[in-house]
DRENMI-89133 format. One line per 4 residues: number of its first residue (from 1); their letters; for each residue x negated, z negated, y of N, C-alpha, C, O. Coordinates in pm, whole numbers, always signed. Each point is the difference from the previous one (the first is absolute). Layout:
% DRENMI-89133
NUM = A = X/Z/Y/X/Z/Y/X/Z/Y/X/Z/Y ~ ...
This chain:
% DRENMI-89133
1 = XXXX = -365/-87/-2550/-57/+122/+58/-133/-34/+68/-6/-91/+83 ~ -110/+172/-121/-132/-7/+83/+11/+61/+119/+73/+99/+1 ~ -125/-130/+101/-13/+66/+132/-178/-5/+8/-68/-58/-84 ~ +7/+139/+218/-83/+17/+3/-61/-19/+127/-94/+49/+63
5 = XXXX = +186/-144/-46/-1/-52/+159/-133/+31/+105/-8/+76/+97 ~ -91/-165/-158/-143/-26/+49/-53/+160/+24/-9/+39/+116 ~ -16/+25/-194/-49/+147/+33/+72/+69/+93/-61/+68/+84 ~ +212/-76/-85/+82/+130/+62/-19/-86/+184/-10/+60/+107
9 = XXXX = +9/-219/-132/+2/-21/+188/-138/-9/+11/-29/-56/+106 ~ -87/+94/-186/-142/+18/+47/-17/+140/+86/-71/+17/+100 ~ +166/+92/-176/+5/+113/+36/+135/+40/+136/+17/+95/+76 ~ +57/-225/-102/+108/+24/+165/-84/-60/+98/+33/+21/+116
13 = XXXX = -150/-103/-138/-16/-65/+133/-137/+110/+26/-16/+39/+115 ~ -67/+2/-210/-92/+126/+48/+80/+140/+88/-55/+68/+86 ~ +203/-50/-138/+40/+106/+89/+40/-90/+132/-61/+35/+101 ~ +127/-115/-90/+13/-78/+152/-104/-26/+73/+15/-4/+122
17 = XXXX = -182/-26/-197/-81/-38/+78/-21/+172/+71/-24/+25/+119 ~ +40/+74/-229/-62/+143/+132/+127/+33/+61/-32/+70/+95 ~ +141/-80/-96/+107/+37/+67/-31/-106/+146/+73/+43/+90 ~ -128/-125/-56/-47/-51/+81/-131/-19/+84/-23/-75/+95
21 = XXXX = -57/+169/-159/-134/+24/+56/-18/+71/+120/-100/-2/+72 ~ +233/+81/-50/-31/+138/+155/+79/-108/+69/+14/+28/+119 ~ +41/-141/-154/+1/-89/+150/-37/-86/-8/+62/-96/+47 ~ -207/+74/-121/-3/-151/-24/+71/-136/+7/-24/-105/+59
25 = XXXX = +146/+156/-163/+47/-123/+7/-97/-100/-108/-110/+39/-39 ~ +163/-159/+3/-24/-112/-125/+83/+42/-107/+122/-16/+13 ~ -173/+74/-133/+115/+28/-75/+17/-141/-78/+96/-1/-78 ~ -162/-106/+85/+127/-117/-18/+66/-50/+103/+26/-120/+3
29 = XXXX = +5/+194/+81/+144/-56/+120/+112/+50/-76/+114/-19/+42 ~ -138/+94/-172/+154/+94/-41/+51/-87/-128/-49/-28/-110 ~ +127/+8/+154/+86/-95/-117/+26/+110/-113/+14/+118/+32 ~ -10/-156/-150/+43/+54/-107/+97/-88/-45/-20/-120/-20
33 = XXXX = +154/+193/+0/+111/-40/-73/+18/+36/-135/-24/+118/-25 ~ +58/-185/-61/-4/+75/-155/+165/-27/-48/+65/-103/-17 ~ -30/+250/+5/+121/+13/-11/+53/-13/-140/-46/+84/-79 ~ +138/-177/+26/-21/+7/-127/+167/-40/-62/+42/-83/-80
37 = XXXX = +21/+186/+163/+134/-17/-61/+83/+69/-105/+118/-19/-30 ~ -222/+119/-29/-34/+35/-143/-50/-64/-121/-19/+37/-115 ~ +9/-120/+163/-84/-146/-145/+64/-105/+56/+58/-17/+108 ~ -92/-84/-247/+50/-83/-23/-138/-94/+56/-113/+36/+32
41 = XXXX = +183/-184/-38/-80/-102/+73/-177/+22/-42/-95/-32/+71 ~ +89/+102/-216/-121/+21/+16/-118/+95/+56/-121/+6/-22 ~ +225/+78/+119/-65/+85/+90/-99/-74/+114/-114/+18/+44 ~ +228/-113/-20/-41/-74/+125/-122/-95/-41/-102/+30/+62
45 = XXXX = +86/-132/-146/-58/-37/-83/-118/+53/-7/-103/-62/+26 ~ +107/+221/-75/-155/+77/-33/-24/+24/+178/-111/-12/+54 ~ +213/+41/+5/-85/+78/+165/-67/-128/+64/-118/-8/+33 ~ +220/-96/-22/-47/-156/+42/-164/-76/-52/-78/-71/+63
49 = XXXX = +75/+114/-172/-162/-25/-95/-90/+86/+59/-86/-12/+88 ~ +118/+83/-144/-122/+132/+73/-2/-1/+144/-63/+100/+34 ~ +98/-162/+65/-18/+17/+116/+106/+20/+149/-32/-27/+115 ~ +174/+88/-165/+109/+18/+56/+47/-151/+67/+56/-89/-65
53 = XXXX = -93/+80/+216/+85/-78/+72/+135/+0/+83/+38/-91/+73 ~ +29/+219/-100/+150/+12/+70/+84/+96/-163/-45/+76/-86 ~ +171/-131/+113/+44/+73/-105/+130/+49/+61/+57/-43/+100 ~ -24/+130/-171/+108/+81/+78/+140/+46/-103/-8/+92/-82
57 = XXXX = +106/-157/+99/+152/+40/-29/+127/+71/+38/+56/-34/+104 ~ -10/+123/-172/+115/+45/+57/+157/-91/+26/+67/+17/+101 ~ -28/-113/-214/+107/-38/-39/-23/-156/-2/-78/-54/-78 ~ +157/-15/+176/-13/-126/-60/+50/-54/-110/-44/-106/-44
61 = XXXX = +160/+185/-23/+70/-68/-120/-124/-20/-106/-24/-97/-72 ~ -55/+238/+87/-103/-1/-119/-113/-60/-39/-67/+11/-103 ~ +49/-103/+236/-83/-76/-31/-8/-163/+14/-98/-71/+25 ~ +252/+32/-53/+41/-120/+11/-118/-93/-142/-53/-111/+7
65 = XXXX = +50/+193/-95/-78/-80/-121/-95/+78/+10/-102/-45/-53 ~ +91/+152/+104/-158/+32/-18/-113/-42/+58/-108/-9/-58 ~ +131/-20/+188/-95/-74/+106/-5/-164/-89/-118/-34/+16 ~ +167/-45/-74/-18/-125/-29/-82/+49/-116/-120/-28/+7
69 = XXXX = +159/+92/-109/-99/+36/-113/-125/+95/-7/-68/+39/-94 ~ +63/-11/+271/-137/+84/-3/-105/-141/+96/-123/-5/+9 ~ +212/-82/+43/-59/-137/+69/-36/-72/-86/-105/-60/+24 ~ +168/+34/-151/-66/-109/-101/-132/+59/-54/-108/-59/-8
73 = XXXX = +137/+197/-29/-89/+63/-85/-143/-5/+83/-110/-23/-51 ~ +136/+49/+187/-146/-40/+88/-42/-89/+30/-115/-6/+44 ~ +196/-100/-60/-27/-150/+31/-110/-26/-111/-109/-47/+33 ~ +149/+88/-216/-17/-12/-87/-198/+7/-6/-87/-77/-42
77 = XXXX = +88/+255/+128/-109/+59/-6/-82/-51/+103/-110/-37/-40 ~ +143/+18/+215/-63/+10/+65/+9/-119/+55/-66/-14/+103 ~ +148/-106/-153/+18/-182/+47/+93/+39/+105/+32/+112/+39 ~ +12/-252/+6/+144/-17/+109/-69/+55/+76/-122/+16/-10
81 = XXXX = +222/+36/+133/-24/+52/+152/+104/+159/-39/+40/+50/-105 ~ -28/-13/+257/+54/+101/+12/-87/+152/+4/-80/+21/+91 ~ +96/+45/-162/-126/+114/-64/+72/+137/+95/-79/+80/+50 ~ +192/-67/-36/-8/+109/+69/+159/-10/+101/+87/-87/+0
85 = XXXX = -96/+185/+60/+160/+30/+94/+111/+86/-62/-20/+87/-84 ~ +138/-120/+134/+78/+59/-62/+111/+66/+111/+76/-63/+74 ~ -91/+223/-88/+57/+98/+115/+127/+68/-54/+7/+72/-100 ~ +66/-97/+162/+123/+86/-8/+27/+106/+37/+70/+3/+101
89 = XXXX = -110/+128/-163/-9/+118/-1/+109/+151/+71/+7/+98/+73 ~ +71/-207/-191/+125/+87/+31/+107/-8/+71/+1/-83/+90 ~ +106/+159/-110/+120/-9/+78/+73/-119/+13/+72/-24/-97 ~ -69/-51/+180/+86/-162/-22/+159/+48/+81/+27/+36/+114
93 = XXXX = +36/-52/-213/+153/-44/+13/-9/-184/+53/-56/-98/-49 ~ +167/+125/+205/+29/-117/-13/+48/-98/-108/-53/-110/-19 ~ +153/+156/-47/-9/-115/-112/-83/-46/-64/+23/-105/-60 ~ -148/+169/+50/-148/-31/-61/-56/-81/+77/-107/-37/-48
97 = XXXX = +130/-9/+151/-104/-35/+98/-40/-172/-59/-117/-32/-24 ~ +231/-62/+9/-33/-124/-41/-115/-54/-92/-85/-90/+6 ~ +136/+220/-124/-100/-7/-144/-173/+40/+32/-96/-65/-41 ~ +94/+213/+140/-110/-2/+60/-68/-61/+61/-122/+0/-18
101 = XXXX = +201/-90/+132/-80/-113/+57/-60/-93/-97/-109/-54/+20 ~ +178/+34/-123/-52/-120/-132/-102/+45/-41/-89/-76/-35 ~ +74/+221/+28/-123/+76/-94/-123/+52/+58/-108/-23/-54 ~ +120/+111/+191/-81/+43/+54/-47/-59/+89/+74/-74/+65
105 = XXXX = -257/+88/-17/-64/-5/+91/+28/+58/+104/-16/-69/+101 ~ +59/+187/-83/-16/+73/+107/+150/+136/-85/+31/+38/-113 ~ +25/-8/+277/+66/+72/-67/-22/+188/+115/+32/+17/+118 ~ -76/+55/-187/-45/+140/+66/+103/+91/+26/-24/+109/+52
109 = XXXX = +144/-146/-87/+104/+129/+29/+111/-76/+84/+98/-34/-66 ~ -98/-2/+218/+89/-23/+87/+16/+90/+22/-88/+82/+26 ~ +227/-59/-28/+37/+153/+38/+152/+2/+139/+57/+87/+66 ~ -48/-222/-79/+125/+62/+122/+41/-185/+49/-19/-112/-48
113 = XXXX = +77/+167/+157/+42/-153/+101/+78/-69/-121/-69/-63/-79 ~ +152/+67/+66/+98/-75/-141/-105/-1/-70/-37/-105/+52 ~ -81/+137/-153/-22/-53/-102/-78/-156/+90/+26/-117/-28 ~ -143/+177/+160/-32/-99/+32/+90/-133/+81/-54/-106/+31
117 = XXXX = +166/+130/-10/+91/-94/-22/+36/-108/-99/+20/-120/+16 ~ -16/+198/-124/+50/-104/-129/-164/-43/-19/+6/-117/-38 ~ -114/+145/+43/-99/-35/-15/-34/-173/+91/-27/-110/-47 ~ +44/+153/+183/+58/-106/+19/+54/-91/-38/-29/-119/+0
121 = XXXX = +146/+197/-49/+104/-141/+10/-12/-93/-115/+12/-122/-15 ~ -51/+262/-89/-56/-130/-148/-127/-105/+32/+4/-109/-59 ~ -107/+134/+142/-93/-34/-3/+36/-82/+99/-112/-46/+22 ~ +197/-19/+71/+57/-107/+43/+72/-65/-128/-30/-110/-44
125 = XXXX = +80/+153/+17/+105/-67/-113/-73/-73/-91/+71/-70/-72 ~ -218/+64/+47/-99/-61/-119/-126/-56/+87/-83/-65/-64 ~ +66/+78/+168/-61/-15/+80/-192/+67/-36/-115/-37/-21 ~ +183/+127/+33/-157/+91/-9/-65/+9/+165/+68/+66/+79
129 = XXXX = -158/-110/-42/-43/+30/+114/-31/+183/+41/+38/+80/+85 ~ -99/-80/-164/-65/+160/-7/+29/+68/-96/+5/-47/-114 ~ +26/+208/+151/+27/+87/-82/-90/+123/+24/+50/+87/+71 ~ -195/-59/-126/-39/+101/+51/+53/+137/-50/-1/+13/-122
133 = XXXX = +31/+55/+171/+65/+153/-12/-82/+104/+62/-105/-22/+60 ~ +141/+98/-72/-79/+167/+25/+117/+100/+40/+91/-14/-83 ~ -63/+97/+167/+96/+31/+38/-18/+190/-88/-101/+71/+9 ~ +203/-41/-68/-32/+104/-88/+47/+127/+92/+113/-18/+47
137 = XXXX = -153/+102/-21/+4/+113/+95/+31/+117/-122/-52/+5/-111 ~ +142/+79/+162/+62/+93/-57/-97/+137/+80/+10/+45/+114 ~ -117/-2/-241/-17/+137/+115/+10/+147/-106/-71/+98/+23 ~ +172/-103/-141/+8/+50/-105/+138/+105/+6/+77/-91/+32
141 = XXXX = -17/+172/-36/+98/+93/+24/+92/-47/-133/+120/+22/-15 ~ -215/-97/-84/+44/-21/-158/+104/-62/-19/-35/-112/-37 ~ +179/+119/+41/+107/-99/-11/-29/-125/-70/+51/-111/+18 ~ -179/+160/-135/+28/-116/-96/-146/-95/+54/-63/-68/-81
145 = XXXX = +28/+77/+219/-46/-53/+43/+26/-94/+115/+35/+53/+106 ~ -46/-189/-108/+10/-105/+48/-33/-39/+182/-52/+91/+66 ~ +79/-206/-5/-76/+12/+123/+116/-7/+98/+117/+26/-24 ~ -182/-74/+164/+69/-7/+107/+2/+183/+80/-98/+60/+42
149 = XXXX = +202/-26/-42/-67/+116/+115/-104/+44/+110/-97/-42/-63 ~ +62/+74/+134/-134/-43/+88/+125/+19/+129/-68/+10/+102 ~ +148/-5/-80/+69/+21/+132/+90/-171/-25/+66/-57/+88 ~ -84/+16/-203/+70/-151/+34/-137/-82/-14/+27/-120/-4
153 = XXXX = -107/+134/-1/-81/-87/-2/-47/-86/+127/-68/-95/-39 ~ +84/+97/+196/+9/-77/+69/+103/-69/+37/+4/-83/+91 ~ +89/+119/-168/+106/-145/+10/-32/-90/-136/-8/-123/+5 ~ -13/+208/-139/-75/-148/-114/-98/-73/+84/-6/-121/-21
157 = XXXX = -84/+176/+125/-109/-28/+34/+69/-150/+128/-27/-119/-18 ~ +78/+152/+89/+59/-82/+84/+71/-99/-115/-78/-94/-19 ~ +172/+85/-48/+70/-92/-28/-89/-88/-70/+5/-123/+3 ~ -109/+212/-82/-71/-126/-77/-54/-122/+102/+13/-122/-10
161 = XXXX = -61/+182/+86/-101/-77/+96/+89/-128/+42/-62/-96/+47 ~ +208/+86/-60/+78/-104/+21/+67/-70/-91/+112/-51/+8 ~ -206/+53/-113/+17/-74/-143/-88/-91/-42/-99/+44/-57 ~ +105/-112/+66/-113/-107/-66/-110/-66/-81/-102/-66/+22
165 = XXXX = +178/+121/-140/+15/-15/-179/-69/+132/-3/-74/+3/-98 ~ +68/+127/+180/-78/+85/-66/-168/+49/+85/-8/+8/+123 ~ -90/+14/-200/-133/+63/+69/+0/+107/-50/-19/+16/-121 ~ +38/+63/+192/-23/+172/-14/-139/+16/-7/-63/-55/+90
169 = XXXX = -2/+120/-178/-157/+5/-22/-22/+178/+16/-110/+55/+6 ~ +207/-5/-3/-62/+137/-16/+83/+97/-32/+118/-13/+31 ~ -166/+146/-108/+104/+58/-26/-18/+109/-88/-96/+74/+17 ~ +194/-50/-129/-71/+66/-115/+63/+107/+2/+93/-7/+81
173 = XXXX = -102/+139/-151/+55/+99/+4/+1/+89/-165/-58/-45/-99 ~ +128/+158/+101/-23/+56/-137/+2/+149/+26/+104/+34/+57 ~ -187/+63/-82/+5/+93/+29/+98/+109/-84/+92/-58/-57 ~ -94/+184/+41/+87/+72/-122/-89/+42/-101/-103/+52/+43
177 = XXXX = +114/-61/-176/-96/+76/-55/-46/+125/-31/+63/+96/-44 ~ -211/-108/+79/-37/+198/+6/-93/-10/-102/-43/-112/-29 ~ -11/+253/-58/-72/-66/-148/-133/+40/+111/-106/+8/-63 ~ +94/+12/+174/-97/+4/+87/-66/-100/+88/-1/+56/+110
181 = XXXX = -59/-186/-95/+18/-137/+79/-32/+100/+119/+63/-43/+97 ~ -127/+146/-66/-12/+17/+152/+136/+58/+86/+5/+18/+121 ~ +96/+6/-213/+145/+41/+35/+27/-145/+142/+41/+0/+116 ~ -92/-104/-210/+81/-116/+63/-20/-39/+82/+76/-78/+57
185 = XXXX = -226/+125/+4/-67/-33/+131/+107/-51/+90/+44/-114/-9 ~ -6/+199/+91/+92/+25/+99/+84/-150/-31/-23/-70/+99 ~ +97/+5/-180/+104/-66/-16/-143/-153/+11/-4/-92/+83 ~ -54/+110/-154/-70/-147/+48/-80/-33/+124/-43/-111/+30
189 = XXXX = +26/+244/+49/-35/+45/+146/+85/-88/+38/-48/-106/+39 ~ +237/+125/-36/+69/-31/+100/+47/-148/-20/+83/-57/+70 ~ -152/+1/-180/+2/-117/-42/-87/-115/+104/+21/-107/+58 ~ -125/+200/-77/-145/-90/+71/+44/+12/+165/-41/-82/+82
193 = XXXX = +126/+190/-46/+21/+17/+158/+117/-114/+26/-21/-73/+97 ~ +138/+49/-173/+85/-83/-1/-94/-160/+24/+15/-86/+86 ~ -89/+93/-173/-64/-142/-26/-101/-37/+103/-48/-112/+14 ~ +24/+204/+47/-105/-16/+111/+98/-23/+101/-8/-104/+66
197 = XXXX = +110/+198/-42/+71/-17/+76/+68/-169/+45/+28/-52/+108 ~ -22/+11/-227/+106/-142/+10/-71/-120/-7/+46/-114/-2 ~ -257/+179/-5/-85/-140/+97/+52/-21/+125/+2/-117/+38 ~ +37/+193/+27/+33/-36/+97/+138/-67/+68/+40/+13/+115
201 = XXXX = +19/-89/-224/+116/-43/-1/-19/-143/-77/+106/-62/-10 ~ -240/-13/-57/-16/-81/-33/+17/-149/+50/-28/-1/+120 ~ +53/-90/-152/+48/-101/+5/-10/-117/-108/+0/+27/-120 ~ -11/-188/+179/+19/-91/-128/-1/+57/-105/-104/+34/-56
205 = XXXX = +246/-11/+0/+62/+65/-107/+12/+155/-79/+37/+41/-109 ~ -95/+17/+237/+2/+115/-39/-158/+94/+16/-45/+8/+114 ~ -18/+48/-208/-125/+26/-19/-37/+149/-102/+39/+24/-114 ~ -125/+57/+202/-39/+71/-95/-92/+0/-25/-83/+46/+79
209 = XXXX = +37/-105/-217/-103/-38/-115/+17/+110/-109/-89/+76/-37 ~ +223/-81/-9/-66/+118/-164/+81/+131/+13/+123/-2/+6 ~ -197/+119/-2/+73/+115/+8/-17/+60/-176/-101/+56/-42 ~ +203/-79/-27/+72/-25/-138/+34/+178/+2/+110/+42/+34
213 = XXXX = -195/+26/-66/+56/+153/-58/-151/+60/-108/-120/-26/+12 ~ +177/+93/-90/-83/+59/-152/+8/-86/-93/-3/-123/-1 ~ +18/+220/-99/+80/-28/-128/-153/+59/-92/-112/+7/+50 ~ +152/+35/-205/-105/-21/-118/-91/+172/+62/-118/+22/+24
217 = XXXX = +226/+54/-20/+8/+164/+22/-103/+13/+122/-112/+50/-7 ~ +178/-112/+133/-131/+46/+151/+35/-142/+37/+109/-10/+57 ~ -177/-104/-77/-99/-111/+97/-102/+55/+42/-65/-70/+76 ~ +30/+160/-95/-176/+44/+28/+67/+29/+130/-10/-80/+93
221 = XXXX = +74/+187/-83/+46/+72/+128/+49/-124/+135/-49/-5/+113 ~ +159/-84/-171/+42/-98/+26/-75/-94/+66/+47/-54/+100 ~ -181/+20/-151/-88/-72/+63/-82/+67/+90/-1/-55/+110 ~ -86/+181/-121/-42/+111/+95/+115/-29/+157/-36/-2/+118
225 = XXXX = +153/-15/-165/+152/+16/+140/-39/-168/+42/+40/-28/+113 ~ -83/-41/-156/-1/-142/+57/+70/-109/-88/-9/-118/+33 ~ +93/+163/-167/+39/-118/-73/-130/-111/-19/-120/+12/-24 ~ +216/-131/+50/-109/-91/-49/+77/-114/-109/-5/-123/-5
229 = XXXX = +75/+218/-73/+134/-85/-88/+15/+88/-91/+89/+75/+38 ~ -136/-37/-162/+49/+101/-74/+80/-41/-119/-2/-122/-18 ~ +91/+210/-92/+68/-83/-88/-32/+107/-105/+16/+122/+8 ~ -68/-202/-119/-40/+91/-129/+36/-39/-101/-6/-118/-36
233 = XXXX = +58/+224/-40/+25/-20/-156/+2/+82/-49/-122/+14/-4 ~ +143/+34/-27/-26/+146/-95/-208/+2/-60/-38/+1/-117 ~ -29/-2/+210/-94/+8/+72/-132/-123/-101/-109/+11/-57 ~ +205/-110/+87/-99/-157/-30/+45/-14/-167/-82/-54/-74
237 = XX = +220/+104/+13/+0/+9/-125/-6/+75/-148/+20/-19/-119 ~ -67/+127/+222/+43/+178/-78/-167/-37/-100/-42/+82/-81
């Protein structure tokens, strides 16, 4: 399959650079994630070439061989070294957690005291020093949407801080979908207030660096609200 990588993130990083102009931010402070759990290793492969330095997964089962055969294939193209990151997107079941630690860089959907427990405890068990995570905030009415509640979130917030093995970097969110991105305002509003909110709770271990909300549909909007973490696919391969 051809992708068209190079053109479509010439044209995501021109809408991020004006979605950032009425506050002057840097529109390279905004990470681009390239979501690519619709293709096969050669998704990653084409986003990784053309320019894509974070990549983004839902499932760890699914990418037990895909991440090694999208690593050779860049090794192949771009010589040894490590070419990009690898984010854990989606919903992690504790029983997932071991295989994830093996696979991912960073994992974006902490969603409750028990998962960051077993997170822990595997990551003692292999001796991982660090686990950076993102704490996933529920601000969606959507059942089939993911996330900590926002009324438990200062006890995830407390317990992490007495864990070791994990650095909380931030905190990502998902809004509901409207075929309108200015519907969503409001939900990545209460994102950026959460996240502002919990500088002030920083520590060693615990830090807010990436506020992780907008998807292919409204990043524009998403970044305008203060994301400085967006996750695209639809977008970077259409």
């Amino acid at each position: 399959m051809d992708f068209n990588v190079a053109k479509n993130l010439a044209r995501i990083r021109e809408d991020i650079a004006e979605a950032c102009e009425p506050s002057r931010r840097n529109p390279d402070d905004v990470v681009i994630v390239g979501v690519t759990k619709y293709f096969d290793y050669q998704g990653i492969v084409a986003a990784v070439r053309d320019g894509i330095k974070h990549i983004g997964e839902n499932r760890p089962m699914d990418v037990r061989d895909k991440f090694p055969a999208a690593d050779a294939a860049l090794e192949a193209i771009l010589g040894q070294g490590k070419h990009y990151r690898k984010h854990m997107i989606g919903h992690l079941q504790t029983n997932k957690v071991k295989v994830t630690l093996d696979l991912f860089d960073m994992i974006q959907s902490l969603d409750s005291v028990h998962l960051a427990q077993e997170i822990q405890l595997q990551a003692e068990k292999v001796n991982i020093e660090t686990v950076e995570c993102l704490i996933e905030l529920k601000v969606s009415e959507e059942e089939s949407k993911t996330g900590i509640d926002p009324t438990g979130l200062n006890e995830l917030v407390a317990a992490v801080k007495g864990m070791d093995r994990l650095h909380v970097l931030g905190i990502m969110g998902m809004p509901p979908f409207m075929p309108d991105p200015e519907g969503v305002r409001p939900y990545f509003r209460r994102l950026r207030e959460e996240f502002e909110r919990l500088k002030g709770e920083e520590g060693e271990r615990f830090e807010m660096r990436y506020l992780s909300m907008g998807m292919s549909h409204d990043f524009r909007v998403a970044v305008e609200e203060g994301a400085n973490m967006v996750r695209i696919g639809q977008a970077l391969f259409e």
